[in-house]
N, C-alpha and C positions, 0 to 999 in steps of 0.2 A: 063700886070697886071693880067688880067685872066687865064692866062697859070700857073701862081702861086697860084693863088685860087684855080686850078684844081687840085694842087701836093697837098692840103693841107687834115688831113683829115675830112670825111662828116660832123661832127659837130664841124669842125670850118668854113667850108666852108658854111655852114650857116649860122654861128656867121659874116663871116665873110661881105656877103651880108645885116648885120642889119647898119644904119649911124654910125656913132659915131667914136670912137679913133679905129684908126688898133689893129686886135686880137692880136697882134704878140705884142704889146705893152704893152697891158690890160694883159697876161697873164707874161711878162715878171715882170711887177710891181708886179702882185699879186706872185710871185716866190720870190720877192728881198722883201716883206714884210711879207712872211710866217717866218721868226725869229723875229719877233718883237713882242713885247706884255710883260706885266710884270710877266706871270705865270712862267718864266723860260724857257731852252731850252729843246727840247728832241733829245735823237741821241741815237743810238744805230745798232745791225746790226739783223735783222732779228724780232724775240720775244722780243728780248734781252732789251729789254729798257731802258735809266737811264734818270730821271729828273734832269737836270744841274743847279742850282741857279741865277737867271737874276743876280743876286749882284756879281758875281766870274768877276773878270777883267780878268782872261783866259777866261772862258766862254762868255764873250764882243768879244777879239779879234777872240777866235775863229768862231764864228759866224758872224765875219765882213771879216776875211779875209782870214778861213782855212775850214767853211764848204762847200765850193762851188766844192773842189775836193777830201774831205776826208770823203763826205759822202758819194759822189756816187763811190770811185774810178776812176775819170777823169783820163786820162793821167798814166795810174797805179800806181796812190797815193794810199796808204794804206788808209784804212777805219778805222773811229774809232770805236772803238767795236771790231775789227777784230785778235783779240789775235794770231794768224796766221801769219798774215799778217806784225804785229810788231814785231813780235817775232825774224825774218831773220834780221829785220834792228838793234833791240838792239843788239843781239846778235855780229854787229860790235864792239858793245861796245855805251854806252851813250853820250860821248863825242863826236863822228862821229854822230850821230843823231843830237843832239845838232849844230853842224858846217855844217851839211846838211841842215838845216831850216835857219839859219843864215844865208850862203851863196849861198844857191840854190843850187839846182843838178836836172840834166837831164830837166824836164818839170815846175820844181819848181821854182818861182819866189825866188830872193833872201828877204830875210826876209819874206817869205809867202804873198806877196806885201804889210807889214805894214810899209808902213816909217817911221812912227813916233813910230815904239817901239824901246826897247830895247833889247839890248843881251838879259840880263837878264826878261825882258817879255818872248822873244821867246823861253827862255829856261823852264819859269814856264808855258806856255801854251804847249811843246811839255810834259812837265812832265802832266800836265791836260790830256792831248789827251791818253799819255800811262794806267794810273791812269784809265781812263775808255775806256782801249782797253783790259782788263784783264778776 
């Protein structure tokens, strides 16, 4: 156990010497509850900022199940905001984008792991994503 305290760094390894709930826990909740609140969401890539509507049910799913790898570019997901970066993939055409979120490709879970949407959701949340990757 302290061989892993030692990798960690200086100030969590302090944090991580205080009782209480493991760092690694504490800071994973406060990451899976930095999108919640009802000011709305924010994303953007750099300066670029756009405030999203907590009310937008794309804005819902995206936040539950597509910003975890299209904010940071995980897995080299395109980023939202990244007019670049989407531009190669429409450029297949809308349709193949569309059937790429639906069915997954390469690191992409198929339906972006929402089980419970629809086609038709994943197509108005990839149309959200484009919308403010411009």
């Amino acid at each position: 156990m302290f061989g892993r305290i030692k990798s960690l760094p200086l100030y969590a390894r302090r944090v991580a010497k205080v009782p209480g709930p493991p760092v690694l826990v504490v800071l994973s909740a406060m990451c899976m509850l930095a999108g919640c609140g009802e000011s709305g969401i924010t994303e953007g890539v750099g300066s670029s900022v756009k405030a999203v509507p907590a009310a937008s049910p794309q804005a819902i799913i995206y936040a539950k199940h597509c910003v975890g790898c299209h904010s940071s570019g995980v897995g080299g997901a395109p980023v939202m905001g990244d007019a670049a970066a989407w531009a190669s993939r429409t450029a297949q055409g809308l349709e193949t984008v569309y059937a790429n979120a639906i069915n997954g490709i390469r690191g992409m879970p198929r339906m972006g792991t929402c089980s419970s949407c629809s086609d038709a959701d994943i197509r108005t949340t990839v149309d959200f994503i484009l919308e403010n990757s411009q």
